[in-house]
mmCIF file of the N, C-alpha and C atoms, coordinates in Angstrom:
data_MODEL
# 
_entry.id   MODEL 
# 
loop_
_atom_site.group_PDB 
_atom_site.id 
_atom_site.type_symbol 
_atom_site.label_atom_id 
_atom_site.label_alt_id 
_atom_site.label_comp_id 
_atom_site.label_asym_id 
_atom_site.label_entity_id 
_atom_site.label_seq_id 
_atom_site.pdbx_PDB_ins_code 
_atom_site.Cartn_x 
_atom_site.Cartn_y 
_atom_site.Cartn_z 
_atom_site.occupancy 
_atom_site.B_iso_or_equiv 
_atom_site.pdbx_formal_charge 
_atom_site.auth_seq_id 
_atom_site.auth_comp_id 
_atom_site.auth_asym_id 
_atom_site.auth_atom_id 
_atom_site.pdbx_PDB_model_num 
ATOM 1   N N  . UNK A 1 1  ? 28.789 43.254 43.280 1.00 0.00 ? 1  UNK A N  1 
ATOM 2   C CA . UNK A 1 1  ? 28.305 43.277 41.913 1.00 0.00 ? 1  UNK A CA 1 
ATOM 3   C C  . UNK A 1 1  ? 29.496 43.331 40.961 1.00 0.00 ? 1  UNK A C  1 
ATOM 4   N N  . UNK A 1 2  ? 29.396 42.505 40.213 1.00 0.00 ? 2  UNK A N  1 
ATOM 5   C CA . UNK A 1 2  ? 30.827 41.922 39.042 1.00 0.00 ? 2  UNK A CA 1 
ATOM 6   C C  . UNK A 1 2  ? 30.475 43.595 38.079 1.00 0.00 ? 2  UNK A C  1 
ATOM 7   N N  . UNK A 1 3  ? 31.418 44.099 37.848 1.00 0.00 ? 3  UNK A N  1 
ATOM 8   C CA . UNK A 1 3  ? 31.847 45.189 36.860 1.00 0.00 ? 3  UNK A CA 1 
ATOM 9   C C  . UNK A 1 3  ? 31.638 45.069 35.340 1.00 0.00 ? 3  UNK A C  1 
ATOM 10  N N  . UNK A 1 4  ? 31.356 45.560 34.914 1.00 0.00 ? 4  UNK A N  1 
ATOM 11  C CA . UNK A 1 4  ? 30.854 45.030 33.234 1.00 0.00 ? 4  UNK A CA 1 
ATOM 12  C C  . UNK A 1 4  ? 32.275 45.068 32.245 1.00 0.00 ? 4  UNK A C  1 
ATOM 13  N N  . UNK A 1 5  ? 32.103 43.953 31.681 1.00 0.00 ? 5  UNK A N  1 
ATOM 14  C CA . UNK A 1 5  ? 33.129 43.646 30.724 1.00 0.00 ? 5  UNK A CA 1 
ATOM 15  C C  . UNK A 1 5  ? 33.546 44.840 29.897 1.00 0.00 ? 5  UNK A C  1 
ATOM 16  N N  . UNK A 1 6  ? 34.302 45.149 29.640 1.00 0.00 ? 6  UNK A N  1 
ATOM 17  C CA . UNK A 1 6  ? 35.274 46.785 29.245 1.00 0.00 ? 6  UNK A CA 1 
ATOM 18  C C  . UNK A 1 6  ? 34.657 46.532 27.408 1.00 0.00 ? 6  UNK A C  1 
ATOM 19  N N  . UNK A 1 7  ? 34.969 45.516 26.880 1.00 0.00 ? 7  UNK A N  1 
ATOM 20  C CA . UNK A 1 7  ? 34.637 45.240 25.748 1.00 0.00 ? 7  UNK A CA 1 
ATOM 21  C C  . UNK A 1 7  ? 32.996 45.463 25.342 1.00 0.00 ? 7  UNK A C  1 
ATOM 22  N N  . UNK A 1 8  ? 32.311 44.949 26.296 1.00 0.00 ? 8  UNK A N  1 
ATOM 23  C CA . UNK A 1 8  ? 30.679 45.172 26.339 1.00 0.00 ? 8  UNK A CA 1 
ATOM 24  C C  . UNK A 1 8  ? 30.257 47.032 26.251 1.00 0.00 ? 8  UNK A C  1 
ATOM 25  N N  . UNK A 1 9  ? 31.233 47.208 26.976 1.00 0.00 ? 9  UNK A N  1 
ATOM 26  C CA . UNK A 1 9  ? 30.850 48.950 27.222 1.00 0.00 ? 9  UNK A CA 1 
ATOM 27  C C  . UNK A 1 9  ? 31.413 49.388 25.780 1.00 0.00 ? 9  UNK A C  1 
ATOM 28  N N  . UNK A 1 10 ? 32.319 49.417 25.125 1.00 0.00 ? 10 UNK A N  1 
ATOM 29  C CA . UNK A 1 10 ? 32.850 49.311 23.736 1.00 0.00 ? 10 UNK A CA 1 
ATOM 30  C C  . UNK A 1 10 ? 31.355 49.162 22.739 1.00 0.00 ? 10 UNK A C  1 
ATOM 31  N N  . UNK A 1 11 ? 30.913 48.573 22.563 1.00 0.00 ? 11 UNK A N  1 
ATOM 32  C CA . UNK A 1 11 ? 29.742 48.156 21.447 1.00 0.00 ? 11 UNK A CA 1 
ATOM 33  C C  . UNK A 1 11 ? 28.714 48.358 21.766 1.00 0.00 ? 11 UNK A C  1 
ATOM 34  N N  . UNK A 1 12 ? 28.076 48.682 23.311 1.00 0.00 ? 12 UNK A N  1 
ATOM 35  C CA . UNK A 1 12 ? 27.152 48.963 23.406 1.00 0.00 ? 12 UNK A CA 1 
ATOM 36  C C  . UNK A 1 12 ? 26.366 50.191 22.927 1.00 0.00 ? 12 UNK A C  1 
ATOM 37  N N  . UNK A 1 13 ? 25.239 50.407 22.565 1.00 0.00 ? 13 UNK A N  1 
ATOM 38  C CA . UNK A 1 13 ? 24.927 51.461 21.700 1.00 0.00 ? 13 UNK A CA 1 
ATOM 39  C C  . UNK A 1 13 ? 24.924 50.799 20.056 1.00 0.00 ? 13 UNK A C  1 
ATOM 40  N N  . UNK A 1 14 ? 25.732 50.086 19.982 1.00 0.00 ? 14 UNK A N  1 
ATOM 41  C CA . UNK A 1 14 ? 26.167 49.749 18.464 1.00 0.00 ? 14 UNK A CA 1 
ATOM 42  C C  . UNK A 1 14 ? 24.917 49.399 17.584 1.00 0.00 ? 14 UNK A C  1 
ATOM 43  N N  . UNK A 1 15 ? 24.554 49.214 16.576 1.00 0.00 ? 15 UNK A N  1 
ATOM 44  C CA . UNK A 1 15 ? 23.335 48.429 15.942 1.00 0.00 ? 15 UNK A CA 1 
ATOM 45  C C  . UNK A 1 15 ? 23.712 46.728 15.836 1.00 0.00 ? 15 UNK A C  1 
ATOM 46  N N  . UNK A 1 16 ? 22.619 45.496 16.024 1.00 0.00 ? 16 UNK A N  1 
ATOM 47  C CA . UNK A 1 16 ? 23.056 44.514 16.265 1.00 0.00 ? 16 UNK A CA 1 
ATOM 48  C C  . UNK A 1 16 ? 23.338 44.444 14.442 1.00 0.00 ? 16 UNK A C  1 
ATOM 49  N N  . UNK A 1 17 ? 23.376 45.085 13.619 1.00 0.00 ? 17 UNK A N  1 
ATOM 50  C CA . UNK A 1 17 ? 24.142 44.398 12.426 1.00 0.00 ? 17 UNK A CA 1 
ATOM 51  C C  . UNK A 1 17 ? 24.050 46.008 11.495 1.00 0.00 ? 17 UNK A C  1 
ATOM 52  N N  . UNK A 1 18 ? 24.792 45.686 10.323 1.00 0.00 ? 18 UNK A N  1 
ATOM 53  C CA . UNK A 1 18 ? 25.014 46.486 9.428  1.00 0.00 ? 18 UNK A CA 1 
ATOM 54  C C  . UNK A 1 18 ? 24.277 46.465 8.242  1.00 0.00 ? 18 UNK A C  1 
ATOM 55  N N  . UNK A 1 19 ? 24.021 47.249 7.543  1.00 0.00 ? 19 UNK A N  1 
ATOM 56  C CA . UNK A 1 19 ? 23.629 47.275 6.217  1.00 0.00 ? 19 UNK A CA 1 
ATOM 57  C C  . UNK A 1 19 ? 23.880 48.207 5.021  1.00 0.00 ? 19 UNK A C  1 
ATOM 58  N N  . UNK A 1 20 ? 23.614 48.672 4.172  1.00 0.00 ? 20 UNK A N  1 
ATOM 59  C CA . UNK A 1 20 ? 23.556 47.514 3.608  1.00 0.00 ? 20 UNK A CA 1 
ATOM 60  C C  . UNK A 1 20 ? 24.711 47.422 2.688  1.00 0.00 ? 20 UNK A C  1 
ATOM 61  N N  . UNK A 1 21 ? 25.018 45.619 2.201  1.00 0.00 ? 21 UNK A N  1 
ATOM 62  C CA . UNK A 1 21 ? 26.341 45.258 1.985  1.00 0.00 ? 21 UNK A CA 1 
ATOM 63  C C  . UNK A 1 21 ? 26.977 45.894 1.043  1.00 0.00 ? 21 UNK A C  1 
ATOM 64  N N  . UNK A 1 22 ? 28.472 46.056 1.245  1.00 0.00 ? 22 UNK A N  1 
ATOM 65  C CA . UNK A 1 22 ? 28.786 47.077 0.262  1.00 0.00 ? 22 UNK A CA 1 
ATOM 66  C C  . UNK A 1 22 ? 30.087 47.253 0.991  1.00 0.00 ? 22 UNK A C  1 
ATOM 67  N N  . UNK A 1 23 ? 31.276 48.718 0.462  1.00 0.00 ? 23 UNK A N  1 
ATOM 68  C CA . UNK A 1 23 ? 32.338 48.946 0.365  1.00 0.00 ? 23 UNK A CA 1 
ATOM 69  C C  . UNK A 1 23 ? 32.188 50.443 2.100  1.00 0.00 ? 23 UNK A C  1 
ATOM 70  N N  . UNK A 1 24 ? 31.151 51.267 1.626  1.00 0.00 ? 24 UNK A N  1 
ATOM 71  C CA . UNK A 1 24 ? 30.941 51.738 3.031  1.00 0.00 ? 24 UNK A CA 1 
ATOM 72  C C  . UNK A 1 24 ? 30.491 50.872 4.415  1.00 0.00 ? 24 UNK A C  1 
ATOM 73  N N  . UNK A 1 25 ? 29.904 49.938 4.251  1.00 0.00 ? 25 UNK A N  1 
ATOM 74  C CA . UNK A 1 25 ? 29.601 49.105 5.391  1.00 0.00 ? 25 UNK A CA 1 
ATOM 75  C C  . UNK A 1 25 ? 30.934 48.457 6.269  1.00 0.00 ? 25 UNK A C  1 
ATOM 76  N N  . UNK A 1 26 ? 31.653 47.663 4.946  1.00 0.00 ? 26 UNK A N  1 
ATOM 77  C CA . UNK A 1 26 ? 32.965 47.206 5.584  1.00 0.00 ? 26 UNK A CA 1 
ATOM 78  C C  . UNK A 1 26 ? 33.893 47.764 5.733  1.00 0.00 ? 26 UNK A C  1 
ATOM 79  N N  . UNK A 1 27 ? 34.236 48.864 5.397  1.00 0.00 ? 27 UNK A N  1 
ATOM 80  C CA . UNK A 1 27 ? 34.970 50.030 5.762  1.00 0.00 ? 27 UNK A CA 1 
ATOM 81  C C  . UNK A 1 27 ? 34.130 50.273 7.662  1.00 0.00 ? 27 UNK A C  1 
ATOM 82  N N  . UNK A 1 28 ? 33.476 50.643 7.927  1.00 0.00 ? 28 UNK A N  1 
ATOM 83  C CA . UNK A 1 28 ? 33.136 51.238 9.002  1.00 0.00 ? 28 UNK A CA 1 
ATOM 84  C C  . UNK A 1 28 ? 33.035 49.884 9.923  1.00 0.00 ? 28 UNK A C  1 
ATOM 85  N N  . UNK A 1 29 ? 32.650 48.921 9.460  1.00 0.00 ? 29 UNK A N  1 
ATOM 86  C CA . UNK A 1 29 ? 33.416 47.344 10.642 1.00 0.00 ? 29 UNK A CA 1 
ATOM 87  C C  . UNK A 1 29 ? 34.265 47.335 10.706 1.00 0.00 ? 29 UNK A C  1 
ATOM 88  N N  . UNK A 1 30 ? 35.348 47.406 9.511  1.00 0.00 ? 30 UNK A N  1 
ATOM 89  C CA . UNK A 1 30 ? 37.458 47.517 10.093 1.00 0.00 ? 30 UNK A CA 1 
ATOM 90  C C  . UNK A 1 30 ? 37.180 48.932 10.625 1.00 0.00 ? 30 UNK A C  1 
ATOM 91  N N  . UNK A 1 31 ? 36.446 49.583 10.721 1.00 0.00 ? 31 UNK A N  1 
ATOM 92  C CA . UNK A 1 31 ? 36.985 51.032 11.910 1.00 0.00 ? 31 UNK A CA 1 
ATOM 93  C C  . UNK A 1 31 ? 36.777 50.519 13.010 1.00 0.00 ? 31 UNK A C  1 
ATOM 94  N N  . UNK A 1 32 ? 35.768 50.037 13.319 1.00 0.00 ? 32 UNK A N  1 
ATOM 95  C CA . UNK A 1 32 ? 35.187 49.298 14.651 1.00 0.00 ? 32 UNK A CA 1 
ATOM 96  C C  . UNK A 1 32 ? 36.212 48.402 15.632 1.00 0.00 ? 32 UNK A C  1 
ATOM 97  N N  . UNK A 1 33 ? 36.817 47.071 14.223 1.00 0.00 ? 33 UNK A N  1 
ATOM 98  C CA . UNK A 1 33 ? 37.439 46.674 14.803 1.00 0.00 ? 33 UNK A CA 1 
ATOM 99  C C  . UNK A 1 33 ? 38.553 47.187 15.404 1.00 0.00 ? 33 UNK A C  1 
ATOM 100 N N  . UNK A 1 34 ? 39.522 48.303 14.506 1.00 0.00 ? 34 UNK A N  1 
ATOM 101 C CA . UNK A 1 34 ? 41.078 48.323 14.603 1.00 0.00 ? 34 UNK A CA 1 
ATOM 102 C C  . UNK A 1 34 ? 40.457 49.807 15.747 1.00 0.00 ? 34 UNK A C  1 
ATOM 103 N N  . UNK A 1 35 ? 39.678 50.270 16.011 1.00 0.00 ? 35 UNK A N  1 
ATOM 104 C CA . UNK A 1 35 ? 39.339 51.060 17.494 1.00 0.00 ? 35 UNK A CA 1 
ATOM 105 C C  . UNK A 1 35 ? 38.873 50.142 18.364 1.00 0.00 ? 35 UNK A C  1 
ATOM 106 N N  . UNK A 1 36 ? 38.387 49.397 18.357 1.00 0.00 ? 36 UNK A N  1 
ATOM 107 C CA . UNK A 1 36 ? 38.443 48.341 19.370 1.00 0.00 ? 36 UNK A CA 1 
ATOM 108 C C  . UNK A 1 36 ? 39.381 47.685 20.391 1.00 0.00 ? 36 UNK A C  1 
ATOM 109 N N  . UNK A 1 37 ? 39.492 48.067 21.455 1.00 0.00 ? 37 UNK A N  1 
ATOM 110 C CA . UNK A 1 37 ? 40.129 48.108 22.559 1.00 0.00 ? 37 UNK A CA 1 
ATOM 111 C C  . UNK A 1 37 ? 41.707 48.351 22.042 1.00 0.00 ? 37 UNK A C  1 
ATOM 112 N N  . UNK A 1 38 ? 42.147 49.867 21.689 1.00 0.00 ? 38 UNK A N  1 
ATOM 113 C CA . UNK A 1 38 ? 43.539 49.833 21.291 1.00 0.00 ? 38 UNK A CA 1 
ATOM 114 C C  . UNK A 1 38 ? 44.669 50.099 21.836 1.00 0.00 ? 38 UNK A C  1 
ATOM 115 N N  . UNK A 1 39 ? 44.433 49.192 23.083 1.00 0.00 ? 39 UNK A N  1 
ATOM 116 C CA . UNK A 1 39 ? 46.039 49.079 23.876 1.00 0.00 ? 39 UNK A CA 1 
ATOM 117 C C  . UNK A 1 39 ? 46.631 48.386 23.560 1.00 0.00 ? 39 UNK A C  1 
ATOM 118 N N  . UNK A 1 40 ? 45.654 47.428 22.781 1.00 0.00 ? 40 UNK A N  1 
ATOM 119 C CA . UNK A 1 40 ? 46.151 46.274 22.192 1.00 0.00 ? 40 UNK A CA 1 
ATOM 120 C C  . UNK A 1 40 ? 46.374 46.139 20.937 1.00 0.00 ? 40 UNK A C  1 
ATOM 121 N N  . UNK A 1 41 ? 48.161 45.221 20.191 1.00 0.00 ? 41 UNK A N  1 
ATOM 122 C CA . UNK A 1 41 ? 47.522 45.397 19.244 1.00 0.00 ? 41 UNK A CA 1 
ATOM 123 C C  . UNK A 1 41 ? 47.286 44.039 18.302 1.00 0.00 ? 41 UNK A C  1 
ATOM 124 N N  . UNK A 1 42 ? 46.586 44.339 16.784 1.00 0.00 ? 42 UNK A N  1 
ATOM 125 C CA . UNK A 1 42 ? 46.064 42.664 16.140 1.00 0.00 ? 42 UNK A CA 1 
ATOM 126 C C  . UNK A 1 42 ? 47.251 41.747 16.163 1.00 0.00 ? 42 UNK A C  1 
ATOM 127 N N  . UNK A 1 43 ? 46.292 40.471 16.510 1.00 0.00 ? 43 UNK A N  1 
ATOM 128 C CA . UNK A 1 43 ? 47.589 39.569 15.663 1.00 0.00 ? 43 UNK A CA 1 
ATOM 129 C C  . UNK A 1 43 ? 46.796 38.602 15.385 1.00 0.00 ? 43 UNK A C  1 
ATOM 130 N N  . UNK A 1 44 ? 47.167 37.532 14.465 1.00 0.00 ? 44 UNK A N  1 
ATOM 131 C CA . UNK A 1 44 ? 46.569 36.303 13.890 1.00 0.00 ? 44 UNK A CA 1 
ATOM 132 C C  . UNK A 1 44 ? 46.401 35.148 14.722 1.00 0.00 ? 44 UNK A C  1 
ATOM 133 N N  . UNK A 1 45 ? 45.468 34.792 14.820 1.00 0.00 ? 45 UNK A N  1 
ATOM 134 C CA . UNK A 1 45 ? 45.045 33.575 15.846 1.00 0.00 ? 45 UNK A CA 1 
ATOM 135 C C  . UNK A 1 45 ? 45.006 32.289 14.635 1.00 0.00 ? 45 UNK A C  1 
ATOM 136 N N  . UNK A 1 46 ? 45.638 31.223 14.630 1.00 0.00 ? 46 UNK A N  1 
ATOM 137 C CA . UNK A 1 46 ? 45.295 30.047 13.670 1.00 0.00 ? 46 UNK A CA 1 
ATOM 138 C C  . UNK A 1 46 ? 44.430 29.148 14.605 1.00 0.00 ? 46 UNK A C  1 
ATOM 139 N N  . UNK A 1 47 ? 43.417 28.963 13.617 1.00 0.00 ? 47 UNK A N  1 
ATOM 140 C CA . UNK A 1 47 ? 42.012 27.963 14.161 1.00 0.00 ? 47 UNK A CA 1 
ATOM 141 C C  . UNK A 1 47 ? 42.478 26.563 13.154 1.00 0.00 ? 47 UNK A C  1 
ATOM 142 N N  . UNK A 1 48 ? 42.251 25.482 14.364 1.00 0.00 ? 48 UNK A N  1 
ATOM 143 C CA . UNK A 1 48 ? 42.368 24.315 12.930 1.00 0.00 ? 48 UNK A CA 1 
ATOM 144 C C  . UNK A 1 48 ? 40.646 23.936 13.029 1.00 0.00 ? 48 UNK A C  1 
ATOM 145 N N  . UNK A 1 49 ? 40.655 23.887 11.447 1.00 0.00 ? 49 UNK A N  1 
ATOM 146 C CA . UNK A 1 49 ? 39.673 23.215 11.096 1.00 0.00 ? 49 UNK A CA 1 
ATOM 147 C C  . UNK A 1 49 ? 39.602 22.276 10.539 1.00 0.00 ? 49 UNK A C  1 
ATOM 148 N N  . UNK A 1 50 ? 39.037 21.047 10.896 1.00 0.00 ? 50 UNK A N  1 
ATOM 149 C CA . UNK A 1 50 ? 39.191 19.642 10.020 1.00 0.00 ? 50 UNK A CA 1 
ATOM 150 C C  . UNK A 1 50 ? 40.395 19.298 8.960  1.00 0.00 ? 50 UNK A C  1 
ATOM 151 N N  . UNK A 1 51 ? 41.096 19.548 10.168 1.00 0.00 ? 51 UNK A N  1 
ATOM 152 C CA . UNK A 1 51 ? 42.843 18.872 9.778  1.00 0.00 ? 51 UNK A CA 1 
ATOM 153 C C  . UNK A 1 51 ? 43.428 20.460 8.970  1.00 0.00 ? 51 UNK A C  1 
ATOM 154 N N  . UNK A 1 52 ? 42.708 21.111 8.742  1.00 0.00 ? 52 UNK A N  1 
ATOM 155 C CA . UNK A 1 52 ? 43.815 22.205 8.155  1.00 0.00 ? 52 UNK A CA 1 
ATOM 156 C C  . UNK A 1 52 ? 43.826 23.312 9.423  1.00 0.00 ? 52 UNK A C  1 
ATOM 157 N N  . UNK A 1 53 ? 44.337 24.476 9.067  1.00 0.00 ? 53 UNK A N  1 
ATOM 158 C CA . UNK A 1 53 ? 44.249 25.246 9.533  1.00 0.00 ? 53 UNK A CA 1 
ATOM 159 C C  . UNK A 1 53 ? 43.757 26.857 8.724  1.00 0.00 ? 53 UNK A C  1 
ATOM 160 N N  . UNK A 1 54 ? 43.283 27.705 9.937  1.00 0.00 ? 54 UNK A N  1 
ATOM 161 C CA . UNK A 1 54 ? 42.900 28.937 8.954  1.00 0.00 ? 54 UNK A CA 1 
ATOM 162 C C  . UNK A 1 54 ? 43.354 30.568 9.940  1.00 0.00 ? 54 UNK A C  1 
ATOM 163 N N  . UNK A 1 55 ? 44.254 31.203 9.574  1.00 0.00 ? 55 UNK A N  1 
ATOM 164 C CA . UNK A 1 55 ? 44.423 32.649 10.330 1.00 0.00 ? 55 UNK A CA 1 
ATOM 165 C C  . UNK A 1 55 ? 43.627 33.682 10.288 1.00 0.00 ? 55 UNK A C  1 
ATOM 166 N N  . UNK A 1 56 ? 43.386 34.437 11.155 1.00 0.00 ? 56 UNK A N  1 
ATOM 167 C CA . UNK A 1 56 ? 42.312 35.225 11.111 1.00 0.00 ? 56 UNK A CA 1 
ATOM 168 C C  . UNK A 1 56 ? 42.769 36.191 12.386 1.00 0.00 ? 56 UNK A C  1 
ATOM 169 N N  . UNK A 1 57 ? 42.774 37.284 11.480 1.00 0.00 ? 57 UNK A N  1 
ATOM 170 C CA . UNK A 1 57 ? 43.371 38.209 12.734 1.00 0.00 ? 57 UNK A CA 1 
ATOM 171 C C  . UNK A 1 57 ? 42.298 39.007 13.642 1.00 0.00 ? 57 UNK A C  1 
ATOM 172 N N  . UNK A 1 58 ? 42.877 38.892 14.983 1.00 0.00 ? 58 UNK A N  1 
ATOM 173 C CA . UNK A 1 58 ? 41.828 38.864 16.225 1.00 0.00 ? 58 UNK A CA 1 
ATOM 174 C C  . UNK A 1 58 ? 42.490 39.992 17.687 1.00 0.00 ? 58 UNK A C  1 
ATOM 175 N N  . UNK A 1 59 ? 41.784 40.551 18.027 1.00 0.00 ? 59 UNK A N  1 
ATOM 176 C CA . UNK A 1 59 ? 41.921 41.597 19.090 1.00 0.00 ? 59 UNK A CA 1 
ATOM 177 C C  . UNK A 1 59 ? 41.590 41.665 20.063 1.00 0.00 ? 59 UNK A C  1 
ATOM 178 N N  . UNK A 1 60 ? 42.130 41.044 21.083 1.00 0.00 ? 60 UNK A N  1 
ATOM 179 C CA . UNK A 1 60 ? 41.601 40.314 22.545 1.00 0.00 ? 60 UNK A CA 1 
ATOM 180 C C  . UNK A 1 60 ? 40.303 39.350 22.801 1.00 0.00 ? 60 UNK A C  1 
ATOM 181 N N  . UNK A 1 61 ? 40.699 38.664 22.101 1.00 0.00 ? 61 UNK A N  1 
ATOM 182 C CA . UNK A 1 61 ? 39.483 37.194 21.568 1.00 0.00 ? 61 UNK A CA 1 
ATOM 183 C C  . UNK A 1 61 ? 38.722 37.342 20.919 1.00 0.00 ? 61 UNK A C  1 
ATOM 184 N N  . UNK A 1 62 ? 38.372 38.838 20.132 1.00 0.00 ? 62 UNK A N  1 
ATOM 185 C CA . UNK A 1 62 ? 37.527 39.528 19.061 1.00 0.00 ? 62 UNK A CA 1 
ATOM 186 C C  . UNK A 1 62 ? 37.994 39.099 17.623 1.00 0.00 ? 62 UNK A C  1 
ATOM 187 N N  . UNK A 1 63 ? 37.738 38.291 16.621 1.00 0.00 ? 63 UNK A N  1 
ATOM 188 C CA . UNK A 1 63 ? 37.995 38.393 14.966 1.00 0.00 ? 63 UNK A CA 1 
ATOM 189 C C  . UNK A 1 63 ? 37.745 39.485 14.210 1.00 0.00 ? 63 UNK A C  1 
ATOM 190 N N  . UNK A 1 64 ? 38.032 39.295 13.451 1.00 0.00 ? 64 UNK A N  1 
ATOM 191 C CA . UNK A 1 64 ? 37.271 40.322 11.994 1.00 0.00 ? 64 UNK A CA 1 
ATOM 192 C C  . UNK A 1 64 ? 37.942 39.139 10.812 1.00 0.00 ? 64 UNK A C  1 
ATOM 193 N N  . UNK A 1 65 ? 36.928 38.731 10.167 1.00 0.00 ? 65 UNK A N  1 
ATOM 194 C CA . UNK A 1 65 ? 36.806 38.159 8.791  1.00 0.00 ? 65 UNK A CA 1 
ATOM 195 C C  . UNK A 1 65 ? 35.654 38.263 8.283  1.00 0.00 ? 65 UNK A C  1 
ATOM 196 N N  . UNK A 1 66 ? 36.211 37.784 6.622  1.00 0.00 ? 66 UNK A N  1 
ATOM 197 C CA . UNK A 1 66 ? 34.756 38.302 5.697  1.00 0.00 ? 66 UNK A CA 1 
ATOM 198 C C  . UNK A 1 66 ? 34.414 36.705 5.379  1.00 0.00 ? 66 UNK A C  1 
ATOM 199 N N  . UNK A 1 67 ? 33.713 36.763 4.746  1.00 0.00 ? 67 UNK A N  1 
ATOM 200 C CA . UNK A 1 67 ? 32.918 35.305 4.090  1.00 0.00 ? 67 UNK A CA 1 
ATOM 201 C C  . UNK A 1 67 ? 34.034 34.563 3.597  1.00 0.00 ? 67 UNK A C  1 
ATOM 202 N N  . UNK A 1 68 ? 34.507 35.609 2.274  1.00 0.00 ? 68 UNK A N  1 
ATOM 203 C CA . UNK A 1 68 ? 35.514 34.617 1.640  1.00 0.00 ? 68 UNK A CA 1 
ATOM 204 C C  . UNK A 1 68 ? 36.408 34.000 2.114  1.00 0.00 ? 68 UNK A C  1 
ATOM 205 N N  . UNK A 1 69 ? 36.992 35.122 3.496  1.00 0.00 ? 69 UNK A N  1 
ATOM 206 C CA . UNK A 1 69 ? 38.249 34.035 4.328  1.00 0.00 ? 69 UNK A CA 1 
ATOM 207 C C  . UNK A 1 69 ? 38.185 33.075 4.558  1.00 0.00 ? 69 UNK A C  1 
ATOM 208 N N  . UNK A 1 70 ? 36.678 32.852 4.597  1.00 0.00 ? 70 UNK A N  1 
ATOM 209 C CA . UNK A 1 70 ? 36.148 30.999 5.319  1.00 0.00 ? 70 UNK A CA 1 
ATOM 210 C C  . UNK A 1 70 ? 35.673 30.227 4.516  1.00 0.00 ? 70 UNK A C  1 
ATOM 211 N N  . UNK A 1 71 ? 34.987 30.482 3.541  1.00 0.00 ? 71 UNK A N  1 
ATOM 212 C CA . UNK A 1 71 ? 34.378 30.137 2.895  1.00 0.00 ? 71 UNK A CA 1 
ATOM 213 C C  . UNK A 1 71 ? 35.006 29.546 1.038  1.00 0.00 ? 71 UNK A C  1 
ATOM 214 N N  . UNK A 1 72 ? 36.286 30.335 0.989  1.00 0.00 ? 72 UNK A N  1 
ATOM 215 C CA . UNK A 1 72 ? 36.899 30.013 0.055  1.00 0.00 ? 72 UNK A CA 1 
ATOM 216 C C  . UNK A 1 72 ? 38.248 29.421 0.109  1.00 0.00 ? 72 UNK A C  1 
ATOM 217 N N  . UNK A 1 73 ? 38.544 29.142 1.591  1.00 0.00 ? 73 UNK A N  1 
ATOM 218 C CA . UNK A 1 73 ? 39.595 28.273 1.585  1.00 0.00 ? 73 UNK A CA 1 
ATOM 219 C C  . UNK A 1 73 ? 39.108 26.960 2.099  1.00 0.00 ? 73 UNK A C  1 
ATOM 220 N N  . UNK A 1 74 ? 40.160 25.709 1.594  1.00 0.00 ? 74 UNK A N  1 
ATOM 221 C CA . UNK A 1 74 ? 39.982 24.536 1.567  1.00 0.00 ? 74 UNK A CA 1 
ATOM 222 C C  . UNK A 1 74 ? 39.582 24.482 3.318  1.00 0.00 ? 74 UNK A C  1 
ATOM 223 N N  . UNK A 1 75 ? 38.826 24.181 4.068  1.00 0.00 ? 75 UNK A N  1 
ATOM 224 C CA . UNK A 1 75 ? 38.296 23.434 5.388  1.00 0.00 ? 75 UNK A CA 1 
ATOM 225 C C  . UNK A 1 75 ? 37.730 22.368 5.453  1.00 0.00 ? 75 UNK A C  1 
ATOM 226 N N  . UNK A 1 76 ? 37.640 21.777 4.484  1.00 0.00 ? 76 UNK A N  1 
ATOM 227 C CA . UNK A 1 76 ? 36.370 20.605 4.971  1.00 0.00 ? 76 UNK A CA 1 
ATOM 228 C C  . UNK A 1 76 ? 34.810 21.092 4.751  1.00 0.00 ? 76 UNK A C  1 
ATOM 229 N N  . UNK A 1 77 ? 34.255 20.008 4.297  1.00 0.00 ? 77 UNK A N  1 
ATOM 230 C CA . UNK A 1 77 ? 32.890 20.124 3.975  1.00 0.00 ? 77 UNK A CA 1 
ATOM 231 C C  . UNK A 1 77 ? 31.979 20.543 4.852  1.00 0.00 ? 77 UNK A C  1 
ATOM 232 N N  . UNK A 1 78 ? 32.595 19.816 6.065  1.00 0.00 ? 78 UNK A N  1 
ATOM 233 C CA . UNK A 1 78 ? 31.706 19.920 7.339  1.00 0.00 ? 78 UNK A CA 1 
ATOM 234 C C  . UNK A 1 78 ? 31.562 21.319 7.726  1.00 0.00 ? 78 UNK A C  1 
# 
């Protein structure tokens, strides 16, 4: 029997989302993230998207970004 992913045991328990939106909500997701598996530590992963590119800092294949990171830089329409 395969062992359960270390990351899965991490969030489990968690609620599948947050509410409601606001300055306490995203405060307690960057706690989540930057306790999230911390042997490790962040660094920026660049994704290209339709010829550009976009950084987004990530914690053993985990992200954390907000709307605007994506949403307000130039990517493409698509």
């Amino acid at each position: 029997m395969a062992t359960p992913n270390h990351r899965f045991q991490q969030i489990k328990g968690l609620p599948g989302y947050f509410h409601p939106l606001g300055e306490d909500t995203t405060r307690h997701l960057q706690s989540l993230f930057l306790n999230f598996d911390r042997d490790t530590d962040p660094e920026d992963i660049t994704l290209p998207v339709q010829g550009a590119t976009c950084a987004l800092p990530c914690r053993q294949g985990v992200g954390f970004f907000n709307f605007n990171e994506l949403c307000e830089n130039a990517l493409g329409r698509s």
